[in-house]
C-alpha positions as CSV (number, residue, x, y, z in Angstrom):
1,X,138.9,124.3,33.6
2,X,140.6,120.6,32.9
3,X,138.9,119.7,36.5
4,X,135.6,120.9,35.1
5,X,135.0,118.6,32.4
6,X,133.0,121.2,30.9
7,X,130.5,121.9,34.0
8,X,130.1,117.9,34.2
9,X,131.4,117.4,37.5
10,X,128.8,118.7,40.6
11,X,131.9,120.1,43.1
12,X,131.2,119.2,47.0
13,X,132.8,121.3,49.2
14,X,135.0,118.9,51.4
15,X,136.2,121.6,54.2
16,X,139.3,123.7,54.2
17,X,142.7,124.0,55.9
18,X,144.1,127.8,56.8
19,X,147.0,129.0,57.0
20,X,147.8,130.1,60.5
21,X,150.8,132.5,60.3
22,X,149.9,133.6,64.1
23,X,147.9,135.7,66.4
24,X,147.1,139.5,64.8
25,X,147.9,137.5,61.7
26,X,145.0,138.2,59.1
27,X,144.6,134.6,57.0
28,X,145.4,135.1,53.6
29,X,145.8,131.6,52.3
30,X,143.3,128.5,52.3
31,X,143.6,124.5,51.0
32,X,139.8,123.9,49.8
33,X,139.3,120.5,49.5
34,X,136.7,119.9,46.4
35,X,135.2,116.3,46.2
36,X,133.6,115.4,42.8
37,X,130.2,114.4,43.5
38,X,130.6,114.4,47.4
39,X,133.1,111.3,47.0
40,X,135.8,110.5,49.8
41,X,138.4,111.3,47.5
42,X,139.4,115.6,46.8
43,X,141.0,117.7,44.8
44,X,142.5,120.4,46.5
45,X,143.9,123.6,45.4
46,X,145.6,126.7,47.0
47,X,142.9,129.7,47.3
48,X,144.0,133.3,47.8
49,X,141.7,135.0,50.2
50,X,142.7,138.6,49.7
51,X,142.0,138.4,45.6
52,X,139.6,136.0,46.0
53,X,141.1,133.4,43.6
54,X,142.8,130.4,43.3
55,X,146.4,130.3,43.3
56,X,147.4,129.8,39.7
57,X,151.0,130.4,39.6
58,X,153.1,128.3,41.8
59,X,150.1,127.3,43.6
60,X,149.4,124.2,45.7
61,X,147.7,121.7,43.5
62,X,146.9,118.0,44.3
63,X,144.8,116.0,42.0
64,X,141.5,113.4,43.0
65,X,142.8,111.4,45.8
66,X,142.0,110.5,49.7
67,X,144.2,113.5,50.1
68,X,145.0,114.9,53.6
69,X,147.4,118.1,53.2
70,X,148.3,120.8,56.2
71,X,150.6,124.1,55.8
72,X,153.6,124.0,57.7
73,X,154.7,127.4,56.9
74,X,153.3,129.4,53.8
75,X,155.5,127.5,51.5
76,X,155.4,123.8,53.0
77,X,153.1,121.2,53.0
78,X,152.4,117.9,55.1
79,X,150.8,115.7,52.4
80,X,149.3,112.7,52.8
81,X,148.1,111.2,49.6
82,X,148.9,108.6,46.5
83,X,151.9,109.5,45.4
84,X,152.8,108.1,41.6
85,X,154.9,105.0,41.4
86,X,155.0,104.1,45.6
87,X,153.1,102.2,47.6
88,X,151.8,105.1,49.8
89,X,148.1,104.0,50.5
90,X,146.9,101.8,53.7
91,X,144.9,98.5,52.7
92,X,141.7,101.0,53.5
93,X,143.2,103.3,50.5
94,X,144.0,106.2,52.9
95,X,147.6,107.6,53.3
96,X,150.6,106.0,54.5
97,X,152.9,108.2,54.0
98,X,153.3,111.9,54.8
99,X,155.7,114.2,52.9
100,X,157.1,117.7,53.0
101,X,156.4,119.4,50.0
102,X,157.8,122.6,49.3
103,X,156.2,125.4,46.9
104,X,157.6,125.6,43.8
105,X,159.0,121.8,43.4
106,X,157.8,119.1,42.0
107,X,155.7,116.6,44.4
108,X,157.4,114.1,43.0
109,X,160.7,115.5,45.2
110,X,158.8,115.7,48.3
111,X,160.6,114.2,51.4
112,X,159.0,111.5,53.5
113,X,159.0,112.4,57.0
114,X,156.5,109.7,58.7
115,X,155.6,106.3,57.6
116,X,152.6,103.7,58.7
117,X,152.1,100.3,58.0
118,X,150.1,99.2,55.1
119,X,147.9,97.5,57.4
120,X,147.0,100.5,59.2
121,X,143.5,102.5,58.5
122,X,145.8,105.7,58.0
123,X,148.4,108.4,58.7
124,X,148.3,112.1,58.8
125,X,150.3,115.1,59.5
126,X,149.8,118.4,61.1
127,X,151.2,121.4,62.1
128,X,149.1,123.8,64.0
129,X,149.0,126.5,66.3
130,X,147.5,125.8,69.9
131,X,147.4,129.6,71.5
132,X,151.1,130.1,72.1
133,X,152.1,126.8,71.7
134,X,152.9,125.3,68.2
135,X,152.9,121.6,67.2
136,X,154.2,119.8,64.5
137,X,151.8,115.9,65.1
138,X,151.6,113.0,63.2
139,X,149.3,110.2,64.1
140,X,149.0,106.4,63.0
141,X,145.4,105.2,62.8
142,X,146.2,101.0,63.4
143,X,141.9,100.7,63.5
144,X,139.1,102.8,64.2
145,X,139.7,102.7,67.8
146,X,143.6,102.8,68.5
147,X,146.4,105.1,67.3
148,X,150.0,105.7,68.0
149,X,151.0,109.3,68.5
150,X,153.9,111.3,67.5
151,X,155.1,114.8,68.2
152,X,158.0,116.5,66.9
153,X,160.8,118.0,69.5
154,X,163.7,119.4,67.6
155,X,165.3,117.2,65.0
156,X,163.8,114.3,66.9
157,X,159.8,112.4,66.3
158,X,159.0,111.4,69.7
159,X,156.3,108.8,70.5
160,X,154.0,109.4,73.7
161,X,154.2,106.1,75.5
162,X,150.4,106.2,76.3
163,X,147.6,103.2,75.3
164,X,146.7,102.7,72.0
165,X,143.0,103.7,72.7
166,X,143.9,107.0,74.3
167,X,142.9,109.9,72.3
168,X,145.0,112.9,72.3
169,X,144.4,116.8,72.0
170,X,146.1,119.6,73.3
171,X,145.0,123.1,75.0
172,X,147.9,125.7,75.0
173,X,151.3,124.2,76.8
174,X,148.6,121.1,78.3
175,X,148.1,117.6,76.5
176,X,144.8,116.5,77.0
177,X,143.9,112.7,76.9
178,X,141.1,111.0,76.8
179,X,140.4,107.4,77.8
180,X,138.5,104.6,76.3
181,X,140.1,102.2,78.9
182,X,141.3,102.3,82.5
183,X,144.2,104.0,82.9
184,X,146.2,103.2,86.2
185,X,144.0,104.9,88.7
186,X,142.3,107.1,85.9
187,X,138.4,105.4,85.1
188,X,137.9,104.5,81.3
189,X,135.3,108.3,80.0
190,X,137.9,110.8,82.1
191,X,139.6,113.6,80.6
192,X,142.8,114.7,82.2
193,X,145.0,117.1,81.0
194,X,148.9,117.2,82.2
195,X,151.8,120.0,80.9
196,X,153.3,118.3,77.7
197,X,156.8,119.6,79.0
198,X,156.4,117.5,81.7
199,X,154.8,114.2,80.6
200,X,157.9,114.2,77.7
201,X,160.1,114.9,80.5
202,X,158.5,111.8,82.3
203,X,157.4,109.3,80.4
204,X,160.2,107.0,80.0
205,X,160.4,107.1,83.7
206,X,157.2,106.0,84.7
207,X,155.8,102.7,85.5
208,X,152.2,103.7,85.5
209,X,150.4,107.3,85.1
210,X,149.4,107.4,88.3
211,X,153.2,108.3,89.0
212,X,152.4,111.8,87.3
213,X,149.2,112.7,89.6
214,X,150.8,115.8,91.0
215,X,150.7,117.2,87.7
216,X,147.3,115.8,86.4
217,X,144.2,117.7,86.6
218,X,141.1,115.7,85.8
219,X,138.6,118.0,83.7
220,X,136.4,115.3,84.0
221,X,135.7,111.8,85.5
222,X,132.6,109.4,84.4
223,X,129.6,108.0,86.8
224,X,127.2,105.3,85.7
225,X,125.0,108.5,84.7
226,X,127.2,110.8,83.0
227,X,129.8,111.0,80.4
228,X,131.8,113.6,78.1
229,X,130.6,113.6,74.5
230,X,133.3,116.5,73.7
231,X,134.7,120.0,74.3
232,X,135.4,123.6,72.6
233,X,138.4,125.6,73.5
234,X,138.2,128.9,73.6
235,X,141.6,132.1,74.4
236,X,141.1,131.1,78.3
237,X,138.8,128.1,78.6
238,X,137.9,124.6,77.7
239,X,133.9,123.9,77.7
240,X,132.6,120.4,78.0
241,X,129.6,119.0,76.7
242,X,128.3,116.5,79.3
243,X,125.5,114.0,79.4
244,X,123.7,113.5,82.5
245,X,121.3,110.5,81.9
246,X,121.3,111.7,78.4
247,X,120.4,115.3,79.0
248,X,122.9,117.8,77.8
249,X,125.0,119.7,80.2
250,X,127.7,122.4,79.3
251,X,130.6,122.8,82.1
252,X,133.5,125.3,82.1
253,X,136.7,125.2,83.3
254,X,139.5,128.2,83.0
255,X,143.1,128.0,82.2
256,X,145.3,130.4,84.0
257,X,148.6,130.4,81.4
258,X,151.2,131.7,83.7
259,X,150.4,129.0,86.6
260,X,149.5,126.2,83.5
261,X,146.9,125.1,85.7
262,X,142.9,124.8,85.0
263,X,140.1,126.0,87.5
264,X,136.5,125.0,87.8
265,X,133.6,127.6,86.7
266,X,130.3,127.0,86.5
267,X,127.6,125.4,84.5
268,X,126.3,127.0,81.0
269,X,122.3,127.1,80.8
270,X,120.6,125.8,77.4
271,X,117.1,127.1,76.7
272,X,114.8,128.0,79.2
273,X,111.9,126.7,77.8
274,X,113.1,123.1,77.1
275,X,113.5,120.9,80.4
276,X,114.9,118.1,77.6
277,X,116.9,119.5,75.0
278,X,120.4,118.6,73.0
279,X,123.0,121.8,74.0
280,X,126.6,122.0,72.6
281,X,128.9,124.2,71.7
282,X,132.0,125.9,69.3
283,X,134.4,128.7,70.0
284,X,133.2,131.7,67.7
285,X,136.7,133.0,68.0
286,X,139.7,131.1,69.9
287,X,142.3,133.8,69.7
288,X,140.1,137.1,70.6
289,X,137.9,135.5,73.6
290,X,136.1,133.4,75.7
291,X,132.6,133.7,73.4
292,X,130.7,130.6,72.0
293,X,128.1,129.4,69.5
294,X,125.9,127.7,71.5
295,X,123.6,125.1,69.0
296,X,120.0,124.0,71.3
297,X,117.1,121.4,69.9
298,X,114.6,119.6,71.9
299,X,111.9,117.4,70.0
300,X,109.1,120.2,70.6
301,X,111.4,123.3,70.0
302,X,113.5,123.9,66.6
303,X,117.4,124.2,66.3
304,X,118.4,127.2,67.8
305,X,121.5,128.7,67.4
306,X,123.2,131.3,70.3
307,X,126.2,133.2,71.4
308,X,127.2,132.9,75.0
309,X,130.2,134.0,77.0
310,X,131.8,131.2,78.4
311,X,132.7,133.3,81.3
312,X,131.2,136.5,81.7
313,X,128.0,137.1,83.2
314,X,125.8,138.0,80.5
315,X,122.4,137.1,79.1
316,X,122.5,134.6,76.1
317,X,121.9,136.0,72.6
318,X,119.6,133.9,70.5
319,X,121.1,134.5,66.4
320,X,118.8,132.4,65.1
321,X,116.0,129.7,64.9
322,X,114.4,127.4,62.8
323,X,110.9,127.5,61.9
324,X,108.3,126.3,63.5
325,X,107.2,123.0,61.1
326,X,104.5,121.8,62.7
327,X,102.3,122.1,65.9
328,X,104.2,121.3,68.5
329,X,101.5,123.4,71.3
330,X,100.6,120.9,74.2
331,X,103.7,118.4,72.8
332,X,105.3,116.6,75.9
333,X,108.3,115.6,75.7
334,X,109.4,112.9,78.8
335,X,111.8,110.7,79.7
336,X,111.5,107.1,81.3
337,X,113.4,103.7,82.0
338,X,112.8,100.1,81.2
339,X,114.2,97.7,82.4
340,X,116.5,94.8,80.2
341,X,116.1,91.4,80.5
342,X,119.6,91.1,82.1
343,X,118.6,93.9,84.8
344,X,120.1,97.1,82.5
345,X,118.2,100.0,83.1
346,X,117.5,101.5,79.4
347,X,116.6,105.3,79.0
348,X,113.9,106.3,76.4
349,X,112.6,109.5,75.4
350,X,108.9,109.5,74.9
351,X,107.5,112.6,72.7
352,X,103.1,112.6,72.2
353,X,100.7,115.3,71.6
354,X,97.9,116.4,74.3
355,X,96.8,113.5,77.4
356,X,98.9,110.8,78.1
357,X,98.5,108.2,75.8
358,X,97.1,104.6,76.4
359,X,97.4,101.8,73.5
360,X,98.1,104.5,71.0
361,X,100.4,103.5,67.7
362,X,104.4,103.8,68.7
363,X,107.3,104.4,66.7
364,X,109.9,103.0,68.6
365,X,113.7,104.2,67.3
366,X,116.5,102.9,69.2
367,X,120.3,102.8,67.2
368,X,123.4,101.2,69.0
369,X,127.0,101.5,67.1
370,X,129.7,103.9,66.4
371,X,129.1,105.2,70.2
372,X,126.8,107.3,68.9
373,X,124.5,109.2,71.0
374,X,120.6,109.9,70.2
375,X,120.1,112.7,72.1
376,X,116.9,115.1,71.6
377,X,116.4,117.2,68.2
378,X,113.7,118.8,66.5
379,X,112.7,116.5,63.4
380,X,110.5,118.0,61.6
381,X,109.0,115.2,59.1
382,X,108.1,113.1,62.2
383,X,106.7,115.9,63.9
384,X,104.3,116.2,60.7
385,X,103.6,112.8,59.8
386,X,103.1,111.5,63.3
387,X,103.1,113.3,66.3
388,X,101.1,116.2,65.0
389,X,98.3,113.3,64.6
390,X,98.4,112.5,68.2
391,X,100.6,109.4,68.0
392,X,103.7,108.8,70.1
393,X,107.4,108.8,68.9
394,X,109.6,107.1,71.4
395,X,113.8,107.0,71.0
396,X,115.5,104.1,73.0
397,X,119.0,104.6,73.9
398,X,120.2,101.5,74.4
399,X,123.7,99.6,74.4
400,X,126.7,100.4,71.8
401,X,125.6,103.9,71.2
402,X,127.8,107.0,73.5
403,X,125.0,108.0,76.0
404,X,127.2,106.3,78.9
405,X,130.4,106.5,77.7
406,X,133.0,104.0,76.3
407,X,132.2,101.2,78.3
408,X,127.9,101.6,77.4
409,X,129.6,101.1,73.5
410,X,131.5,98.5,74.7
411,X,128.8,96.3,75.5
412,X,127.1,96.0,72.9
């Protein structure tokens, strides 16, 4: 086709977005987003999932861009993306602007319904579907770190009065938040969840959080050992990935809908046969249950891939596993501490093949930026070139990385 340039361009599939016309609602309409050559920028097109071909004939079409598009309904768009003759891209040549486009029309007519700065890193717009509970969002990205956010209530786009830092998610009729600072009483690392009804209801009334504990449940709060690296939601639960000293732990808590109010669970178990291993998790399918992909890798043992009810009591499933690349028999895998010159205690993982090794040749790996975490995995190439040889491979997890949370990035 004219995209094609006769079989010249190498496509990289960039993701997709569905169209989500409700529960018992079979999907039947997809936005691929086709990069040329695995660049930033995408051409997207409309993709018909019933015939299994694109949507030729009044079909959603956006050429090569940093495009970010989202159905509305089945014949509305939020777009986000450089629109001809306007000056709709950020500094950082993402979108500033985010317009409804309607099927059939030219994008040309599309109406503006949020704006950012051109200073900004980026906009974008959303509708989705959050169990019951749907949500038209926009978001202003003013740098890598801080965002304003934005939901629509009627006729009306109302701003959450929260910090800049705070990121935002929601579970069902909840909003979740999750803080890179200290928040009134609420430690920088927590997540705490409150009913959206009433934190709109509140907001403009409140001189701090704290004012809205009655109606806050903290899903989790930070130590000098452990922080939250993320969660998966599933119909009646949200699933947090923990690290405790930089070993992977998976907690549950479940959401009652009619009481809007969350209840602690229990502890998901990784693989038996690794006492240091990377664990997390993804909801196989949010609408129909509580069931999860569970994704395991320890430095001796390959990626391993699981299902696992979040909360019945049932033996884990293993799908699948990587092969075995090299000779991991008698590989250790340890963890120790040394100690900084300014008194931090730094955590290193320490992987070696057969007695405990005295002046043997080291690879030390240590990465600090992006709070980025270096937990365990299964790396075949280094378990071939050097610890199948009987040297060590050691992984430092010092300061500016996400082992310990915001504030271990922080200080950096």
């Amino acid at each position: 086709n004219e995209a094609d340039e006769g079989g010249k361009n190498k496509w990289v599939w960039k993701g997709t977005t569905l169209l989500d016309e409700g529960v018992g609602v079979e999907p039947s309409r997809v936005l691929l987003n086709l990069s040329k050559g695995g660049a930033d920028a995408v051409v997207i097109r409309e993709f018909d999932l019933v015939s299994k071909e694109f949507v030729d004939e009044n079909g959603f079409y956006l050429s090569e861009a940093k495009t970010r598009a989202s159905f509305k309904d089945r014949d509305t768009l939020l777009v986000g993306t450089e629109f001809d003759g306007e000056d709709s891209l950020t500094d950082s040549g993402y979108p500033r602007i985010v317009k409804e486009w309607k099927r059939g029309t030219p994008l040309s007519e599309a109406k503006t319904v949020f704006e950012g700065e051109k200073k900004d890193v980026s906009v974008g717009g959303y509708y989705y579907r959050d169990h019951d509970s749907y949500y038209e969002y926009y978001s202003r990205a003013i740098t890598f770190y801080t965002s304003e956010h934005f939901f629509r209530i009627g006729s009306d786009l109302v701003k959450l009065l929260v910090p800049e830092d705070v990121e935002v998610e929601t579970f069902a009729d909840q909003l979740l938040f999750s803080l890179r600072s200290d928040w009134g009483k609420y430690t920088a690392g927590s997540l705490m969840s409150v009913p959206f009804a009433k934190f709109l209801e509140e907001q403009n009334n409140i001189d701090v959080i704290d004012d809205l504990e009655e109606h806050i449940t903290v899903l989790f709060e930070p130590s000098d050992e452990r922080s939250l690296t993320g969660n998966a939601q599933t119909k009646n639960c949200i699933v947090l990935e923990v690290l405790d000293n930089v070993l992977s732990k998976i907690f549950v808590w479940s959401y009652d809908h009619e009481t809007q109010s969350f209840t602690f669970e229990d502890e998901l178990q990784g693989d038996e046969e690794a006492s240091i291993e990377s664990v997390s998790v993804s909801a196989i399918d949010r609408d129909e249950g509580d069931n999860l992909w569970m994704y395991s890798s320890s430095y001796n043992i390959p990626s391993t891939v699981s299902i696992v009810s979040a909360l019945a009591e049932q033996p884990k499933e293993v799908i699948k596993q990587l092969p075995h690349y090299y000779d991991a028999e008698d590989v250790k895998v340890e963890q120790h501490e040394a100690v900084s010159l300014d008194g931090t205690v730094i955590r290193y993982f320490m992987v070696y093949k057969g007695d405990k090794p005295r002046n043997t040749p080291t690879i030390l790996y240590g990465y600090g930026g992006f709070e980025i975490s270096l937990t365990p995995h299964y790396g075949a190439v280094t378990g071939i070139g050097w610890i199948e040889k009987g040297f060590v491979y050691c992984v430092a997890n010092i300061r500016g990385g996400g082992e310990y949370g915001p504030k271990w990035h922080q200080a950096a």
